[in-house]
N, C-alpha and C positions, 0 to 999 in steps of 0.2 A: 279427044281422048276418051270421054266417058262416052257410053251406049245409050245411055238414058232420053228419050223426048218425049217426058213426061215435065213441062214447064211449070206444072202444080206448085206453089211453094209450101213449106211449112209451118206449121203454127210457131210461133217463139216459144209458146207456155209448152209445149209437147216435148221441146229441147231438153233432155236433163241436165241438170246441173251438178257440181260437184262444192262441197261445203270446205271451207279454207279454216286454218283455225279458230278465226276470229268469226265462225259463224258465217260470213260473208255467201253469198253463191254467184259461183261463177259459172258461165253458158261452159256446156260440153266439150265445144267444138267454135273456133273461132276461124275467120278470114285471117292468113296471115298477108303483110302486103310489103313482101320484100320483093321487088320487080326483077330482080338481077341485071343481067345485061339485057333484057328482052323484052321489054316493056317500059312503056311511059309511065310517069308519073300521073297525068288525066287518064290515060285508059287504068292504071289504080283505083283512083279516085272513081272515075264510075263505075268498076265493079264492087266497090262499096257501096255505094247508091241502091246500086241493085242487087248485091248480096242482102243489101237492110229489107229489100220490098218484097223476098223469097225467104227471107226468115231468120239471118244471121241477126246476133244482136253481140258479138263479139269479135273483135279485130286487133288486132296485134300488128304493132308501130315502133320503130324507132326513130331517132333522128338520124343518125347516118345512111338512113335507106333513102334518105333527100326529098321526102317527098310528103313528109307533116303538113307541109303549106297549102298541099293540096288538098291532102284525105280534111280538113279543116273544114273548109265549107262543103264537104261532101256530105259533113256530120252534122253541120248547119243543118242541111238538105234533109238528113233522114231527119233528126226532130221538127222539122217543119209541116215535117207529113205526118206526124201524130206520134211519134216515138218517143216515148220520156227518155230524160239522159238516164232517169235510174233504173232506166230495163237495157241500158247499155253498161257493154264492160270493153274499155278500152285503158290499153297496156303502152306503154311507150317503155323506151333504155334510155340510160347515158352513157354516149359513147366514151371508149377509153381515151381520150384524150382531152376529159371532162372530169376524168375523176377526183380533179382538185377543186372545182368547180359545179359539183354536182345541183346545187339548187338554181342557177341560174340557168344553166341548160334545160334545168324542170320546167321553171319558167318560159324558158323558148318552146317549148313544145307545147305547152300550156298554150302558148299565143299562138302556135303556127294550126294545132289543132282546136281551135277558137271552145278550148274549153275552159270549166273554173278549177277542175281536179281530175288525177287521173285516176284509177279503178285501180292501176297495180304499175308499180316504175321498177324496172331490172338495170341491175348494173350487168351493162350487155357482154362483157367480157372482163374476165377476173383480172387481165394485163394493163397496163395503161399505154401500151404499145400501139402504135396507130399507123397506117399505112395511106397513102394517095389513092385516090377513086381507080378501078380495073389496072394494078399494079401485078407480076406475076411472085409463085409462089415464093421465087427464092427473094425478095425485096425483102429490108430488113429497113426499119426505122433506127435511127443513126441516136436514138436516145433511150432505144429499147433496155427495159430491165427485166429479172423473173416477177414472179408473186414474190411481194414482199408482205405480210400481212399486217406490218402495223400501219403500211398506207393505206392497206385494204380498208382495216377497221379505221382510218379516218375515214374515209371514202362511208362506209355503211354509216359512220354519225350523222354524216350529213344527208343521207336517207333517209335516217331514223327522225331529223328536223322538217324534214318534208311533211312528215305525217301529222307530228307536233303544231306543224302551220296549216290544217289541213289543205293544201297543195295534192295530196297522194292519201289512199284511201289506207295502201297493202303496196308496200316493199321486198323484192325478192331479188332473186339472182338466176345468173344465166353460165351457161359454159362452165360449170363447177366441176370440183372432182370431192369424194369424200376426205382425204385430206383437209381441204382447203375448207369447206362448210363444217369439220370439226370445231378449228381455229373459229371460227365465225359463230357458231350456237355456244361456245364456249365465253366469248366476249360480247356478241351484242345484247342490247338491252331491249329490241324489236326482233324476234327470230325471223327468215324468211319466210313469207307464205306461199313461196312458189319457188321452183329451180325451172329453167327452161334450156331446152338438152336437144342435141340431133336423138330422135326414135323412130326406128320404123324397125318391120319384119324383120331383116337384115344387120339390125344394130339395136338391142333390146336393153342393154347397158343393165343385165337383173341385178347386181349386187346396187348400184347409184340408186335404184330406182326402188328397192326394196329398205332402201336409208333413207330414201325420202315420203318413202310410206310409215317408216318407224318413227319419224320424226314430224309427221302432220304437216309435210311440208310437201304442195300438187306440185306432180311434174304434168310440166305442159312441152309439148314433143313437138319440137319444128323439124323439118323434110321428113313427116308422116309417110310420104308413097317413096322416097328415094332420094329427094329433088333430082327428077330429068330436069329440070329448066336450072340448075345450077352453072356458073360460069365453065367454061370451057379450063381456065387455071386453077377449077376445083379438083378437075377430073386425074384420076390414074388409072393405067392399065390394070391394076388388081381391085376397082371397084365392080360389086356387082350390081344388079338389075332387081328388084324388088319386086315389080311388078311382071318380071318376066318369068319368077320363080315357079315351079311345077303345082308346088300346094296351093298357092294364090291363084294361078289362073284355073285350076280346078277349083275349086273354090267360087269363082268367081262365074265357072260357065254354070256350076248347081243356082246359083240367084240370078244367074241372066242379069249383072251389071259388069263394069268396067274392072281389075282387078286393083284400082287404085283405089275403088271402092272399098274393097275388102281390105285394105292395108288401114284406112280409117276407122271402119268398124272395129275392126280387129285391137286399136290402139283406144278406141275409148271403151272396150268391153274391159281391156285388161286396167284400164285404171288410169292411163291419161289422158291429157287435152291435147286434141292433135289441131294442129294449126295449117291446114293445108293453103297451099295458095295458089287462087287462079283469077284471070282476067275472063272467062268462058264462064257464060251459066250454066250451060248443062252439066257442064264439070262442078261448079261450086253447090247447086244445085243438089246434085248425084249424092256426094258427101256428105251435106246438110243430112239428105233423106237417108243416108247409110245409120246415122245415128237413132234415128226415129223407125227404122222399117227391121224388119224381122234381124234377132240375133243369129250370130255364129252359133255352130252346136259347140259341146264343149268340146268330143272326139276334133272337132274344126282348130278350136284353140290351142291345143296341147299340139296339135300339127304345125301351126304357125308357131311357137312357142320352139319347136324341131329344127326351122330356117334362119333363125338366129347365125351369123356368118362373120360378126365383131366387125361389119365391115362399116366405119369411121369416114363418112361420106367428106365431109366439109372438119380438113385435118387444122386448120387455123396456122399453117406453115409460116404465113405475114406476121406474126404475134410472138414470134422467137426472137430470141436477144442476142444469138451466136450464131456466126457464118461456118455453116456446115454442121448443122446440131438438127439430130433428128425431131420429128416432128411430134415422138410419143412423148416428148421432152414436158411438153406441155399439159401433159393428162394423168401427170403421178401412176404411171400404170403400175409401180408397183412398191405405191403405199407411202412414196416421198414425196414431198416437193423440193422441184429440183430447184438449183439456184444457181 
C-alpha cells in the first residue's frame, strides 16, 4: 500500500505526544491490532515486535480482537531489548459482555498481555450486547438491550476501582455519542481521559469531536485511512473510499508518499490519535514517519477538512436490540438516546 522504501525507523523521543488531563503523555500515534478477518494473531504479534524496533511505543488492544495472549510476550520481547514499560502506552477494552464483570476481565488482559497495569482501559462499546466471532450484520443477540445508563454507571464504578487498585493508569470510553458522555461527566467521579471513535477524512464526527476538546477528554481515532482491510459484513454500497479521494491523492502526489499517509497526517495535525493498523513495515513505517516528517499546509487542511462525507464506515448493526431497527438507532443522531 505505502510507496515508501525508506526502512529508516524513528526516534520514539521525536514522536509527539498529546497531554491527557491528568497530565499523563500519551505517544501521537499508536499501532492498532485489531487483525479483522485477515490476519493472524502471530503475524499481530510480530508486527508489534517490529513496530516497537521502528519506533512505535503505542499500541492499542482489546480482548475480543483474541489475541492479548499473543501481543503479551511480544511485549515481553520489546522490553527485553531495552524498552522501559514507562516509555510504553498500551490500551486494552472490556468487551460488552463484561460489563458486569469489568475488573476481572482487567485482570485477564493484564495476564494475557504479561503486564502489571494498563496505560488506559476503554469500555469498548457503550452496549452490553455481544455477538459470535464473523456473525452478519443482521444477527441480533437474543439478550440484547438499549443504553441503559444506570448500568452504564455501574459499569464506569468498576473502572473507576481499577484505577483505585492501581490495575489501570487512565479510564476512558469508546463508541460514544454526546448524549451518552453527558450522562457520564455528569455522574462519574473519574471523567474519561479518552473517547475512541471511527475518524478519518470521510467521517470527521466535528460536533463529538469538538466536545471532547471542550471537555479535556483525547479522541483517539481508529480506521484513520478508511479500514480497507475491514470485514466484508462491514461493508455497503454507499461507503466511500478515503484514500481514493481527489484532495488526498493530490495531496499525496505533492509529498511523494501513499495517500493513506496523508489521511494520518492529516488526523494528528487536527488534534487526534490515529490508530492505524498493519501487519507491513513499510506501511506502519510510512505512518510512524508521517507524524514526524514535514506538515500539511494549512490551505491542505481546510481542503481535507472540505471531504468530510458523514460516511459511518463500521455502523455497529450487531449491537441493536430490535429486528428491523435502523442502525443510526445506535448513534443518538439526533440528540436522544434511543431505547
Amino acid at each position: 500500500m505505502m510507496n515508501s522504501i525508506d526502512n529508516i525507523g524513528v526516534d520514539p523521543d521525536s514522536v509527539p505526544a498529546k497531554t491527557l488531563s491528568t497530565g499523563a503523555r500519551i505517544p501521537a500515534i499508536g499501532l492498532g491490532t485489531f487483525g479483522s478477518d485477515n490476519y493472524s494473531g502471530d503475524e499481530i504479534a510480530r508486527a508489534v515486535i517490529d513496530a516497537a524496533s521502528v519506533g512505535y511505543r503505542h499500541f492499542d488492544c482489546a480482548a475480543v480482537y483474541g489475541n492479548e495472549h499473543l501481543i503479551g510476550p511480544a511485549l515481553r520481547q520489546v522490553m527485553h531489548s531495552g524498552v522501559r514499560r514507562e516509555d510504553l502506552w498500551v490500551t486494552s477494552k472490556v468487551w460488552n459482555d463484561r460489563h458486569d464483570d469489568v475488573v476481572a476481565s482487567c485482570e485477564q488482559s493484564l495476564r494475557d498481555l504479561k503486564l502489571d497495569f494498563l496505560d488506559l482501559y476503554l469500555v469498548h462499546w457503550p452496549f452490553p450486547n455481544t455477538h459470535a466471532a464473523g456473525v452478519d450484520v443482521a444477527s441480533r443477540d437474543a439478550h440484547a438491550r438499549p443504553y441503559i445508563h444506570d448500568d452504564y454507571r455501574k459499569t464506569w464504578a468498576q473502572m473507576e476501582t481499577l484505577v483505585a487498585r492501581g490495575l489501570v493508569r487512565h479510564i476512558g470510553t469508546s463508541n460514544m455519542t454526546i448524549p451518552k458522555l453527558d450522562l457520564l461527566l455528569r455522574d462519574a467521579s473519574i471523567k474519561p481521559a479518552a473517547n475512541e471513535m471511527e475518524l478519518h477524512p470521510h467521517f470527521q464526527q466535528p460536533a463529538l469531536f469538538q466536545y471532547l476538546l471542550d471537555h479535556e477528554i483525547v479522541p483517539i481515532g481508529y480506521s484513520p485511512i478508511g479500514s480497507p482491510s475491514r470485514p466484508a459484513r462491514d461493508r455497503t454500497p454507499e461507503d466511500t473510499v478515503d484514500v481514493d479521494d481527489p484532495i488526498i491523492v493530490k495531496i499525496a502526489r505533492r509529498l511523494g508518499v501513499h495517500p493513506a499517509v496523508v489521511c494520518v497526517k492529516w488526523a494528528a495535525q487536527r488534534g487526534q490519535i490515529p490508530i492505524p493498523f498493519s501487519v507491513k513495515r513499510p506501511q506502519y513505517l510510512a505512518t510512524l514517519q508521517a507524524i514526524v516528517g514535514e506538515p500539511l499546509t494549512e490551505e491542505e487542511m481546510c481542503e481535507i477538512a472540505g471531504t468530510d462525507k458523514n460516511n459511518l464506515l463500521i455502523k455497529g448493526q450487531v449491537f441493536l436490540w430490535k429486528e428491523n431497527q435502523p442502525w443510526e438507532d445506535l448513534w443518538d443522531m439526533d440528540g436522544e438516546i434511543k431505547q
